[in-house]
C-alpha positions as CSV (number, residue, x, y, z in Angstrom):
1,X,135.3,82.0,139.7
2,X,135.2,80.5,136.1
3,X,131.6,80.4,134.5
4,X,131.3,76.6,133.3
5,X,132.1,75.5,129.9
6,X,129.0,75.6,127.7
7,X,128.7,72.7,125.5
8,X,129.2,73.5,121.9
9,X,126.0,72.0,120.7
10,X,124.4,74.1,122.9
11,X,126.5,76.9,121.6
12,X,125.5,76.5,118.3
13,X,121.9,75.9,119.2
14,X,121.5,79.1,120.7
15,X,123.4,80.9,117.4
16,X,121.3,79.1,114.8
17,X,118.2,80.8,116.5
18,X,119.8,84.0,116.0
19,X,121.3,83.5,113.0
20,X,117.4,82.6,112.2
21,X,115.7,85.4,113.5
22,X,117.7,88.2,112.2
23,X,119.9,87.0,108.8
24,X,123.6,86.0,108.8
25,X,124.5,89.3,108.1
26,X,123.0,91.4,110.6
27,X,123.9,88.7,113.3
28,X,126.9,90.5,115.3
29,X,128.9,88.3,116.9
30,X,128.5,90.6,119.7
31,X,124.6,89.2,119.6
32,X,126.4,85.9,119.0
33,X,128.7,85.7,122.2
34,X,126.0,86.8,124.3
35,X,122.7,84.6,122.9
36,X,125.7,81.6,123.1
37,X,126.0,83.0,126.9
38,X,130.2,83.3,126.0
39,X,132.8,85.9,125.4
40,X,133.3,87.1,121.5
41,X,136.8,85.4,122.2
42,X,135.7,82.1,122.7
43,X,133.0,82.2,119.8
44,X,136.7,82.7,117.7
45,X,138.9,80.5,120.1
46,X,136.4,78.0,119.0
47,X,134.9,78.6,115.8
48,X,137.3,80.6,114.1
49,X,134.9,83.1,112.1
50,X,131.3,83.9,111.9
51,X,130.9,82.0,108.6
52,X,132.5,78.8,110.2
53,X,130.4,79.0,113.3
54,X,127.1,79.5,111.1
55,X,128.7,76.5,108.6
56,X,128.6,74.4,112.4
57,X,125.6,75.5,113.4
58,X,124.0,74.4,110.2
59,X,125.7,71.0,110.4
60,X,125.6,70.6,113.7
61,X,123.3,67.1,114.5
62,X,122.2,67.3,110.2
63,X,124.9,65.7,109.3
64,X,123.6,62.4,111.7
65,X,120.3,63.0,110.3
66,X,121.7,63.1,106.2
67,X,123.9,59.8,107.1
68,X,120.8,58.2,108.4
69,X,118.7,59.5,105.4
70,X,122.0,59.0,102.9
71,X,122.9,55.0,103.4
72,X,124.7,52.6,100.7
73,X,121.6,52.0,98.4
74,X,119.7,48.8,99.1
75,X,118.0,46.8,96.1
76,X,114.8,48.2,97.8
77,X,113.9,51.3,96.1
78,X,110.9,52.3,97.9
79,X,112.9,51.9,101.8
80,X,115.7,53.9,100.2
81,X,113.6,56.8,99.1
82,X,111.3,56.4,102.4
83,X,115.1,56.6,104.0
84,X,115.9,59.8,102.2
85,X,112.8,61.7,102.8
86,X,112.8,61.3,106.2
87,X,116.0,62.2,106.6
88,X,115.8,65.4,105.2
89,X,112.2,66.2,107.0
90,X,114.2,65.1,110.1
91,X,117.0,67.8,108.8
92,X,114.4,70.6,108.1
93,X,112.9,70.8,111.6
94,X,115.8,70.7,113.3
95,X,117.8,73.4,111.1
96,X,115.2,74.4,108.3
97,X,115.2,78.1,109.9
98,X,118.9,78.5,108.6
99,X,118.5,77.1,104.9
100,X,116.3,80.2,103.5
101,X,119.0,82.3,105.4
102,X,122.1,80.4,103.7
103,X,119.8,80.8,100.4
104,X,119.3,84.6,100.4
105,X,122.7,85.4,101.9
106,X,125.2,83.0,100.4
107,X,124.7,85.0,96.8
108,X,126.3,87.9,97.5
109,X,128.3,86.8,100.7
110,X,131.5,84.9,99.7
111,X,132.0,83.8,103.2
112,X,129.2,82.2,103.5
113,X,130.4,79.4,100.7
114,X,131.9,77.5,103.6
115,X,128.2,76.7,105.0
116,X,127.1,75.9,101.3
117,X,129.1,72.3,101.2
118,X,126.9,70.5,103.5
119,X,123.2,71.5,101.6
120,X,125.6,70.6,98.0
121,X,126.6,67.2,99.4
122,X,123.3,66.3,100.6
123,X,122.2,66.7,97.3
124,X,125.0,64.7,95.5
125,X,124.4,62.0,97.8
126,X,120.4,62.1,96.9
127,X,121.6,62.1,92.9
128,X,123.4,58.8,94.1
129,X,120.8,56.9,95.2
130,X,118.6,57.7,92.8
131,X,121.3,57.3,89.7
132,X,121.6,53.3,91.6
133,X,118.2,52.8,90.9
134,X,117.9,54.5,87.8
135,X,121.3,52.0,87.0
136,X,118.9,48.8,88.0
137,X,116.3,50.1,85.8
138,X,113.8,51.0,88.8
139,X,113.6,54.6,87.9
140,X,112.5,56.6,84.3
141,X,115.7,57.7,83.0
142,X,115.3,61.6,84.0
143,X,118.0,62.9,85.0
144,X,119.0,62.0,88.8
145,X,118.7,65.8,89.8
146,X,114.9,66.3,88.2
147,X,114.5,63.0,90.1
148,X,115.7,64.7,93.7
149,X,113.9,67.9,93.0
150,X,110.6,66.1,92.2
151,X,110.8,63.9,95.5
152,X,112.2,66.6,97.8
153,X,111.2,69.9,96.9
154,X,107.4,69.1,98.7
155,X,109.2,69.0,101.4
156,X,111.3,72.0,101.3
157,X,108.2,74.4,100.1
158,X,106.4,73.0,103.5
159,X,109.7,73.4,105.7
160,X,109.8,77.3,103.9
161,X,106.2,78.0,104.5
162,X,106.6,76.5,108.4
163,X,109.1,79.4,109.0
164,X,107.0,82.1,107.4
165,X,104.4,84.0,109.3
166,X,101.5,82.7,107.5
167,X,97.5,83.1,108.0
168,X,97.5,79.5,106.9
169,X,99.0,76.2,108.3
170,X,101.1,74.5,105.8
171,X,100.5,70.6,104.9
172,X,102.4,67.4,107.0
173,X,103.7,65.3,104.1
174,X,103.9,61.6,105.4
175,X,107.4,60.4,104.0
176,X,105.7,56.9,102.6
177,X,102.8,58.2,101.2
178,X,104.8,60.6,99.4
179,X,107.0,58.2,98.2
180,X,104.2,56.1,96.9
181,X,103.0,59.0,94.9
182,X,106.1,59.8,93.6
183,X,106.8,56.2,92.1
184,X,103.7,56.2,90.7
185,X,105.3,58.6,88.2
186,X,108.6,57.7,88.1
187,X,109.1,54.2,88.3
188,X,109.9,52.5,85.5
């Protein structure tokens, strides 16, 4: 008798915690197929490589959360940003575990450039919205990518420090108040 087809987003929800838990390159696809509850065929049949699967399991559901977080600017600078950070606190609990992995690995792991398009076009479409503003005149004229890194990277150090094993509980950012402090600096 046939097992039943496993969903792929359940697939790739059960890869991304092992992809978490032990590094991209020390994940087998041995460990794959049998965390995914497959053969090592299907993860192929399906995926096509290891670096495509972990490039899926990364994207899997974050590009819904970066669309929802990425929408055409509005003339409402303060719901855009609000927009943006949420998005990408939406992005980081639901695959943060797999961005320091992508991080470390992706440097000296060519095959893991495939999973490096979707972080990269997150950030271009950040620089957008803030480059719209900055073209109304509601932003300070630094450059769009100081302007991303100042409003987002709070939120990645919290995501990072969540997936360490630390004797301290990172902060909870609230995505408004955030944004308020950050125009408080940076608008013009």
């Amino acid at each position: 008798m046939a097992r039943p087809k496993i969903p792929e987003d359940e697939i790739l929800d059960r890869v991304a915690e092992v992809f978490a838990e032990v590094g991209y390159e020390r994940a087998t696809t041995q460990r794959l197929a049998k965390a995914a509850g497959v053969a090592e065929t299907t993860l192929f049949r399906r995926f096509g490589s290891k670096a495509e699967l972990f490039a899926r399991a990364l994207a899997s559901d974050v590009e819904a959360l970066a669309a929802a977080g990425h929408p055409s600017p509005t003339a409402d600078l303060r719901a855009d940003l609000v927009r943006l950070v949420q998005g990408y606190q939406q992005m980081w609990a639901r695959r943060g575990a797999l961005l320091p992995v992508l991080f470390r690995e992706a440097q000296y792991l060519q095959e893991l450039s495939v999973a490096t398009e979707l972080p990269s076009g997150m950030v271009e479409r950040a620089m957008g919205i803030i480059q719209h503003h900055q073209d109304r005149g509601a932003l300070i004229g630094a450059t769009p990518a100081q302007c991303v890194t100042a409003l987002l990277a709070p939120f990645l150090v919290v995501g990072l420090m969540a997936s360490l094993p630390l004797r301290v509980t990172p902060a909870t950012l609230d995505p408004e108040e955030h944004v308020d402090r950050f125009l408080s600096g940076w608008r013009a």
